[in-house]
C-alpha positions in Angstrom: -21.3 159.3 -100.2 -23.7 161.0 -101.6 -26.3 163.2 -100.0 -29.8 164.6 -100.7 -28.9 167.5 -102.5 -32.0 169.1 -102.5 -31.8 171.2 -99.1 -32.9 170.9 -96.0 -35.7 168.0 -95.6 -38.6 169.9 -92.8 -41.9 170.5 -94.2 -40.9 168.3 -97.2 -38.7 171.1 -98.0 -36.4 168.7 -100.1 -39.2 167.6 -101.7 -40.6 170.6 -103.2 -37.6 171.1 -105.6 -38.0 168.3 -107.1 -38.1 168.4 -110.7 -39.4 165.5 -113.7 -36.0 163.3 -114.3 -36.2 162.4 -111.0 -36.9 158.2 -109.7 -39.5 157.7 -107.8 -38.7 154.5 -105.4 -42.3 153.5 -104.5 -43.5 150.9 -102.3 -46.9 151.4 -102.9 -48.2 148.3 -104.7 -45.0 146.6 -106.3 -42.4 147.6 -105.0 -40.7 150.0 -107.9 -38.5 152.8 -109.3 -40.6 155.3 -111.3 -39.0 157.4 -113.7 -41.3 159.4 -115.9 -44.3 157.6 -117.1 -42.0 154.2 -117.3 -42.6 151.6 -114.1 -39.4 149.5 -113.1 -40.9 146.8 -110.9 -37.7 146.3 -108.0 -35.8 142.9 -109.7 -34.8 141.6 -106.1 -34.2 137.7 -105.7 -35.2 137.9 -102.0 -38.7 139.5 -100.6 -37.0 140.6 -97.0 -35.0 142.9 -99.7 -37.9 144.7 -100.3 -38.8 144.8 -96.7 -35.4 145.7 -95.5 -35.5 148.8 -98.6 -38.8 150.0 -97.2 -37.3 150.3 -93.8 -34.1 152.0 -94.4 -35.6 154.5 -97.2 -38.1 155.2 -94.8 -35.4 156.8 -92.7 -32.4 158.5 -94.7 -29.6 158.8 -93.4 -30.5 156.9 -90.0 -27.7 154.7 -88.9 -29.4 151.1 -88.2 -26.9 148.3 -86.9 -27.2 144.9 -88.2 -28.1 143.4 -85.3 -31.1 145.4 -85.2 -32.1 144.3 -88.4 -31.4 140.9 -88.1 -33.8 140.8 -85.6 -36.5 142.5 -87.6 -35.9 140.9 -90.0 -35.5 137.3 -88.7 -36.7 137.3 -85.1 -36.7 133.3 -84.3 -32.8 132.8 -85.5 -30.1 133.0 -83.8 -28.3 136.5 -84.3 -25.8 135.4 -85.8 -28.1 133.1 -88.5 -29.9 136.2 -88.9 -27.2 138.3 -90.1 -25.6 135.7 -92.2 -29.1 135.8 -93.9 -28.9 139.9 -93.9 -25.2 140.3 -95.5 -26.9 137.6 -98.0 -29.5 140.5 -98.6 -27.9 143.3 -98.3 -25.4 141.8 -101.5 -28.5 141.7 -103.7 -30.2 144.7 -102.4 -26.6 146.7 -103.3 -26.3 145.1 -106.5 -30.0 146.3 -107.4 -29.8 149.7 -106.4 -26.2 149.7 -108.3 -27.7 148.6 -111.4 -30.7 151.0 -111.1 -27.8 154.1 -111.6 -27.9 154.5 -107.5 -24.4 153.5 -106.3 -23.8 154.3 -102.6 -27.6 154.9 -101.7 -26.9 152.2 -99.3 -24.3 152.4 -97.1 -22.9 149.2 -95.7 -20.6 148.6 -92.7 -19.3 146.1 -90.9 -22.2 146.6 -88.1 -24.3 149.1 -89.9 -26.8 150.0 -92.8 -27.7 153.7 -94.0 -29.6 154.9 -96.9 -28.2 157.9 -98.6 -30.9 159.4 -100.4 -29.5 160.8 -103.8 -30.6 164.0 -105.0 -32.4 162.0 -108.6 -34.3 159.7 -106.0 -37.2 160.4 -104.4 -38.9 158.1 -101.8 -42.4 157.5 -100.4 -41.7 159.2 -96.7 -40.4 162.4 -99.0 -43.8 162.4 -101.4 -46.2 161.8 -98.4 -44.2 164.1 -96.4 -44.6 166.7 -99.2 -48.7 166.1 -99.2 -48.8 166.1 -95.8 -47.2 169.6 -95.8 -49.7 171.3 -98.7 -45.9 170.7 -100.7 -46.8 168.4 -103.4 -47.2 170.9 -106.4 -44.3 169.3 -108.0 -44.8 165.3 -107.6 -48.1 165.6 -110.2 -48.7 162.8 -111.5 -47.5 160.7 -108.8 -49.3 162.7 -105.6 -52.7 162.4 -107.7 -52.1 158.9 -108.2 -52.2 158.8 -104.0 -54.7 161.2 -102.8 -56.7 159.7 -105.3 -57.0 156.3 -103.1 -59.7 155.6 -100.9 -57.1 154.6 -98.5 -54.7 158.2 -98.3 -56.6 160.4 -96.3 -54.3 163.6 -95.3 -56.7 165.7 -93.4 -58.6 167.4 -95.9 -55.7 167.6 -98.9 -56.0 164.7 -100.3 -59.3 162.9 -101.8 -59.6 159.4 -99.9 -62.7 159.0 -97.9 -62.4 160.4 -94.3 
């Protein structure tokens, strides 16, 4: 599948390099793909899709079983109820992300989940990473349009309230 091909991902490395034509998947009010100026509010038919895209893109490339996220997910069913609910989930999540022009960014085995991030998508962990660093030269607007919030307070770089 296909990998972040924008190098190595320390210090938001990846990140800098990003150029405009990139998406933007953003979980930062609703849940969304940004490209450019346009907002494409996330079309999912189940909330916990949301939830369980917020976990996984949070960690690319990190191997999750379904199990695990089952539980997480749906902690008073039964394990298997629970993953009956996730493949459910997972269908519509797929489907999504396929229709959004992101085939593969979600790899899905028979026990396992992964999220590939593809080299035209950036994520929330790769922007705030990027800040965190000093990196975010390149994210303008979207890194003004966080350390602008009275809630994002990066030590100093950014221009919440401390």
């Amino acid at each position: 599948m296909a990998r972040s091909g924008g190098g190595k991902r320390e210090g938001g490395a990846a990140v800098v390099s990003a150029q405009r034509g990139k998406t933007w998947l953003t979980f930062f009010g609703r849940p969304s793909l940004v490209r450019g100026r346009r907002v494409l509010p996330l079309e999912l038919r189940y909330r916990k899709g949301c939830a369980l895209l917020a976990f996984l893109s949070s960690q690319p490339s990190r191997t999750t079983r379904r199990g695990a996220l089952a539980d997480l997910l749906w902690p008073d069913l039964a394990e298997a109820e629970g993953r009956r609910n996730l493949r459910v989930v997972l269908n519509d999540l797929a489907q999504a992300m396929s229709g959004a022009g992101f085939d593969g960014a979600l790899e899905i085995g028979r026990d396992w989940v992964t999220f590939r991030c593809h080299a035209g998508l950036l994520t929330d962990e790769m922007l705030l990473r990027a800040l965190a660093g000093g990196e975010a030269a390149d994210f303008s607007p979207l890194a003004s349009k966080l350390t602008e919030s009275p809630w994002c307070d990066l030590g100093g770089r950014g221009g919440g309230r401390g």
